[in-house]
Structures are given as C-alpha cells and as structure tokens.
N, C-alpha and C positions, 0 to 999 in steps of 0.2 A: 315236539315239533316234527312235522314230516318233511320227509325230501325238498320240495318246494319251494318249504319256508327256508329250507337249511341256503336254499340254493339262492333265491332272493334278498336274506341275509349278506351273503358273498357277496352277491353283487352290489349291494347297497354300501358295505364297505369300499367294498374297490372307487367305487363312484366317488366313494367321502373320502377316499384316501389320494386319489387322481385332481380331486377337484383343491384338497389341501395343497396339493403339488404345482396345479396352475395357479393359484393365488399366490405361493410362495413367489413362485417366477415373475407372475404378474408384481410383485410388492419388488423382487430384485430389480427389474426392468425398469418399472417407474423410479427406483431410486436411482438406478443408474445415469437414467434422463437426468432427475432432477438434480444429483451431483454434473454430471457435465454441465447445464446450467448453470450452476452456481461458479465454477470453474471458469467458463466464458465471463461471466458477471465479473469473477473480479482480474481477470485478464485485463478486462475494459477500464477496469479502475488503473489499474497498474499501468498500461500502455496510456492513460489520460494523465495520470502525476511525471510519468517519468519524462512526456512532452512540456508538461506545462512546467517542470524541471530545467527543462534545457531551453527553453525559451526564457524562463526568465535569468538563467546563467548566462546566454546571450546578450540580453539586455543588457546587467551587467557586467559584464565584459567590454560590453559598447560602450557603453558610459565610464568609465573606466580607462577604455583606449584613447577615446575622444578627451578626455584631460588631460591625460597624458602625451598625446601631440601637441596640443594645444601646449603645453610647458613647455616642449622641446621647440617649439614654432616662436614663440616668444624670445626664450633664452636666445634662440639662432639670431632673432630679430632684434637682443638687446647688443649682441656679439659682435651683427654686422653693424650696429651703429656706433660702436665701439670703435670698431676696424677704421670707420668713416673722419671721425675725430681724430685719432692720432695721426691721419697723414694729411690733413687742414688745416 
C-alpha cells in the first residue's frame, strides 16, 4: 500500500468510527425520549386511578354520611315524640 491508500484507510476508519459514535448517541437520545414517554404514559395512568380513587372514596363517604344522619334524624325524631307523650 502506498501513502494514499495508508492515508484514505485513516480516514475511512475515523469516518466508521465517528459515525459508530453518532448512532450510539442517536440510539441514547431516542431512548431517552422514548423512556420519558413512557414515564409521562404511566404518570397519566397513576394521576387517573388515584382520582378515580378519591372520587369513589367520596362517594362512599357520602353515602355513608347520609345514613348516618339519617339514623341520628330519626332517633332525634323518635326522642322528641317521646318528649311529646310524657307530658300529655
């Protein structure tokens, strides 16, 4: 081989060894996207169970409360007709 080739050779390495270099980065980058992606993805799931969570812990709560006056509203209502009887 003469100078040339020797010299052409070089370069043809570095080329293949540059270009190895930007496809690594380029393979890191796109994965880095594609993990925050998926990251956001299941963000969205997590922030949508933990509402649809608490909404339905509300619910029942609500329902729940609401019997529960309701007992105490009654009782009140069987108490004062109690009250009403003994001095009649």
């Amino acid at each position: 081989m003469d100078t040339v080739d020797l010299e052409l050779d070089r370069i043809i390495s570095r080329r293949a060894s540059a270009d190895l270099a930007e496809d690594a980065d380029t393979k890191e980058e796109l994965w880095k996207a594609s993990e925050r992606a998926y990251n956001a993805t299941k963000e969205e799931e997590h922030r949508a169970a933990w509402c649809e969570y608490h909404q339905g812990q509300a619910e029942r709560l609500r329902a729940n409360l609401e019997a529960l006056i309701a007992s105490h509203e009654a009782r009140a209502q069987e108490l004062g007709n109690l009250k009403g009887d003994n001095h009649g």
